[in-house]
C-alpha positions as CSV (number, residue, x, y, z in Angstrom):
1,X,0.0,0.0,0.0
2,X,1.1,3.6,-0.8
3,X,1.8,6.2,2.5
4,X,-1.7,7.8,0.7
5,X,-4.1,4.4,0.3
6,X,-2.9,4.0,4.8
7,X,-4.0,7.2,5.3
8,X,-7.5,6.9,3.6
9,X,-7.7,2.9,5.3
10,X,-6.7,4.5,8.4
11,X,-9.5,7.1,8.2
12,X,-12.0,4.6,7.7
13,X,-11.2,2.4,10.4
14,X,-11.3,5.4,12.9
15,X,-14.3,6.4,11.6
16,X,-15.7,2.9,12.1
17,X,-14.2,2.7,15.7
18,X,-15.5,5.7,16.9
19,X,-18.9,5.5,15.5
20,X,-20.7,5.7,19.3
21,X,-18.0,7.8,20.6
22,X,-18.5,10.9,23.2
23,X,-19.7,14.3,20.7
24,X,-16.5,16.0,21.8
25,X,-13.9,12.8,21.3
26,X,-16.0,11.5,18.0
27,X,-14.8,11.6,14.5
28,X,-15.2,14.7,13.8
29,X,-12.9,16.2,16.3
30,X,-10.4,13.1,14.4
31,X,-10.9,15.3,11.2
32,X,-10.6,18.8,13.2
33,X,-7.1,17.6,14.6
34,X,-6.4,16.5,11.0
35,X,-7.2,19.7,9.7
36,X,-5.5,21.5,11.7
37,X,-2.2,19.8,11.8
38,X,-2.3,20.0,8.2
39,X,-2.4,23.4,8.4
40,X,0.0,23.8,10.6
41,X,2.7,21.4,9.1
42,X,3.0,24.1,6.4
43,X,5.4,25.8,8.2
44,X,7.3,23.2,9.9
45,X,9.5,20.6,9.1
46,X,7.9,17.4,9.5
47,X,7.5,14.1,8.0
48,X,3.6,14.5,6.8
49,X,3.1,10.6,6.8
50,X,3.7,10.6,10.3
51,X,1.6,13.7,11.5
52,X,-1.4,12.2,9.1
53,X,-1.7,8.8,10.6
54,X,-0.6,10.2,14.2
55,X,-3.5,13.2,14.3
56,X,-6.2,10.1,12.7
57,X,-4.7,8.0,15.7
58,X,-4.4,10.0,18.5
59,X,-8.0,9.9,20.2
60,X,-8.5,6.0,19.1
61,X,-9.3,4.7,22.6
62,X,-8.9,8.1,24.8
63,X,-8.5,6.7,27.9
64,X,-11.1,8.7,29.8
65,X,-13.5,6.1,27.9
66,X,-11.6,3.1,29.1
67,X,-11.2,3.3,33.0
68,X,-8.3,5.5,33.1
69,X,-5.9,3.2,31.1
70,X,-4.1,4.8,28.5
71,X,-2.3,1.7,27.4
72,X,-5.8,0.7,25.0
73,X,-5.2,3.7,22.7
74,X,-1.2,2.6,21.8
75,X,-2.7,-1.2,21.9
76,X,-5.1,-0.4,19.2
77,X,-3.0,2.0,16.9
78,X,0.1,-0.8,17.1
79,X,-2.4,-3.4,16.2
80,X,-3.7,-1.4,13.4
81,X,-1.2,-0.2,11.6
82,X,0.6,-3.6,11.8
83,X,-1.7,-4.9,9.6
84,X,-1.1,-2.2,7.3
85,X,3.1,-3.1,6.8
86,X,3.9,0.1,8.4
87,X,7.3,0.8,9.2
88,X,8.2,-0.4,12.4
89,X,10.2,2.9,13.3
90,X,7.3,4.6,11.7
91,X,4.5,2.5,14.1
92,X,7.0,3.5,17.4
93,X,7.2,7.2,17.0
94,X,3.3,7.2,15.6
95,X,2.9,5.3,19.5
96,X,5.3,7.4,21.2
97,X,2.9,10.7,20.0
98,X,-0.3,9.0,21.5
99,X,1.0,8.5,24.8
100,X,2.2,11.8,24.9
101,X,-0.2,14.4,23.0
102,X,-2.4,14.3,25.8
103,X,-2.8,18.0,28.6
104,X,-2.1,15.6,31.4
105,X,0.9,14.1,30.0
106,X,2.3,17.6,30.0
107,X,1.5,17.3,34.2
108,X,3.6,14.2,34.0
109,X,7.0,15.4,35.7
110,X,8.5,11.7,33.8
111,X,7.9,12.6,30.3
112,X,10.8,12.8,27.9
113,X,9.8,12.2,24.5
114,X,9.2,14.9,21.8
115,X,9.8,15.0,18.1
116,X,8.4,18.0,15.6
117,X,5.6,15.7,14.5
118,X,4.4,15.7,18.1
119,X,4.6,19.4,18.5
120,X,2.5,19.9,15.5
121,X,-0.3,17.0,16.7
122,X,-0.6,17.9,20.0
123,X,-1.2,22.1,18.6
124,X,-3.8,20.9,16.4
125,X,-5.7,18.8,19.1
126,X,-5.2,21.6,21.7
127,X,-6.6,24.1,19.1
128,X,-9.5,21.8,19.3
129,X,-10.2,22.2,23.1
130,X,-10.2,26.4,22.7
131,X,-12.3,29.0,21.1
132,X,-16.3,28.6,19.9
133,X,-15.6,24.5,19.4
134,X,-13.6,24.5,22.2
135,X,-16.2,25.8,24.6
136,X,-18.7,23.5,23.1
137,X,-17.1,20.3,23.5
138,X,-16.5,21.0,27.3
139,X,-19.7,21.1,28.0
140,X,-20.6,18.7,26.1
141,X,-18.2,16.3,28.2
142,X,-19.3,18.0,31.3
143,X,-23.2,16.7,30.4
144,X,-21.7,13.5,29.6
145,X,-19.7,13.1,33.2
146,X,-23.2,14.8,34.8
147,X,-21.2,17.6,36.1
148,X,-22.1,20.9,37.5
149,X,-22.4,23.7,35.1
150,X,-20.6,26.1,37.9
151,X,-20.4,26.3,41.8
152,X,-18.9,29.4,43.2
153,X,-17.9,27.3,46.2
154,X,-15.8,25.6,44.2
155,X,-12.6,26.9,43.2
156,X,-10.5,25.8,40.5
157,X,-7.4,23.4,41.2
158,X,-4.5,25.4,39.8
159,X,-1.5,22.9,40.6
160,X,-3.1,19.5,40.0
161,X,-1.0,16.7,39.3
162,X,-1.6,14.1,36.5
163,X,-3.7,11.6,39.1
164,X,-5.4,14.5,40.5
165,X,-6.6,15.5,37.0
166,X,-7.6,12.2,35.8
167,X,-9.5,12.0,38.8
168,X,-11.5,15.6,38.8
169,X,-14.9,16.1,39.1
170,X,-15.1,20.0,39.4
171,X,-17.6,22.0,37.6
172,X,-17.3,22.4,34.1
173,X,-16.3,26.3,34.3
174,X,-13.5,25.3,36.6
175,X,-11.9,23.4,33.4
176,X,-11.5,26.5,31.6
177,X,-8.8,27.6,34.8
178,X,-7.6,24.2,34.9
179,X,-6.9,23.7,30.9
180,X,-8.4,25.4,28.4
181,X,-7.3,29.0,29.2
182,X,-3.8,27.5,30.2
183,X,-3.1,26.0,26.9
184,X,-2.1,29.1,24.5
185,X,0.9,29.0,26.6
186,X,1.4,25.7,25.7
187,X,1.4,26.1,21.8
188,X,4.7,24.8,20.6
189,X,4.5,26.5,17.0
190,X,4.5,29.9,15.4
191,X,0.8,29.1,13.8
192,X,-0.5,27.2,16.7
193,X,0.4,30.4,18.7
194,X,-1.5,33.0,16.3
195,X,-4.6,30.6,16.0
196,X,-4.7,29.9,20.1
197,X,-4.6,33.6,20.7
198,X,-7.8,34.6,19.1
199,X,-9.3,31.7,20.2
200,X,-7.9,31.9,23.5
201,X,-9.7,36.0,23.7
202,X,-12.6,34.4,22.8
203,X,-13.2,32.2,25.8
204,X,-12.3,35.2,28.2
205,X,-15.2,37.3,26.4
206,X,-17.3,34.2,26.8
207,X,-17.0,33.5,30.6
208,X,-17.2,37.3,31.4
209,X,-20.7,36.9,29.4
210,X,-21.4,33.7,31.4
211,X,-20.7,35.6,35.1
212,X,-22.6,38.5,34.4
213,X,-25.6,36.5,33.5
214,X,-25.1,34.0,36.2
215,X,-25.3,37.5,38.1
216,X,-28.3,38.9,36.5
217,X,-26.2,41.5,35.5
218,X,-27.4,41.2,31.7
């Protein structure tokens, strides 16, 4: 098979796989990240073969759908693109990227893998959890876990560590301290960084809207 006929037998076997999935972690986020890391590989030096089948593979079996164990997702892709003949050295890195794209592998104090292909992934899926469809996919996950909208009382957890975040249950306007408003820092390239700050200004405009109505204020 040609890099071109994996990628295409790759997007139909994620589409297949993810058919019930959570709205926010379906396909269609696949094909955002996909998008957007297309996008962004124009300006970086990458190997597009591996950023293609890494962004289609990244969310294959998040592990917030499996218990908490992130070892399904890299079980899954390995399997997968086995049975396509790709390139062992390919299949590694394409593994290495899953277990480390994730926001709470960046809390991990033992991670030490990185490659340009990861920085460009992990920018395209974190532009995915800001701005308009950023907003709209946490509460959608927030409805999904049955989780308070907001709770004064409850104050966001600015220093979690990876366990404590796996394990959070906070109100879904705590996330936006916790991650979403933290991540345009986090951008590793020069158009990840230009995308993530208008989205980014959009969130703030949005939660000063949300307080003043959850104040009556408008």
């Amino acid at each position: 098979m040609t890099n071109i006929e994996i990628i295409e037998a790759t997007k139909a076997f994620v589409q297949k796989e993810l058919t019930n999935a959570e709205g926010g972690h379906d396909w269609f986020h696949i094909l955002r990240v996909f998008n957007n890391a297309k996008l962004i590989s124009e300006n970086e030096s990458v190997d597009g073969f591996i950023v293609a089948l890494g962004a289609l593979l990244h969310d294959i079996a998040d592990s917030k759908f499996h218990k908490g164990d992130e070892s399904v997702g890299p079980k899954v892709a390995r399997e997968f693109l086995f049975q396509q003949n790709v390139d062992s050295t390919v299949i590694e890195h394409i593994i290495k990227i899953i277990e480390n794209i994730s926001f709470k592998s960046s809390l991990d104090e033992k991670k030490n893998f990185n490659s340009p292909e990861l920085e460009v992934i992990q920018d395209a899926d974190r532009l995915d959890a800001i701005g308009a469809i950023g907003i709209a996919r946490c509460f959608n996950f927030g409805g999904f876990k049955n989780r308070k909208l907001f709770d004064p009382s409850i104050k966001p957890n600015l220093k979690m560590t990876k366990e404590e975040y796996k394990a959070s249950d906070s109100p879904t306007i705590n996330h936006f301290y916790e991650k979403l408003l933290l991540l345009k820092d986090k951008m590793n390239t020069k158009t990840g960084k230009r995308i993530a700050a208008n989205r980014h200004q959009f969130m703030k405009l949005y939660l000063e809207q949300f307080y003043a109505e959850w104040d009556g204020e408008k």
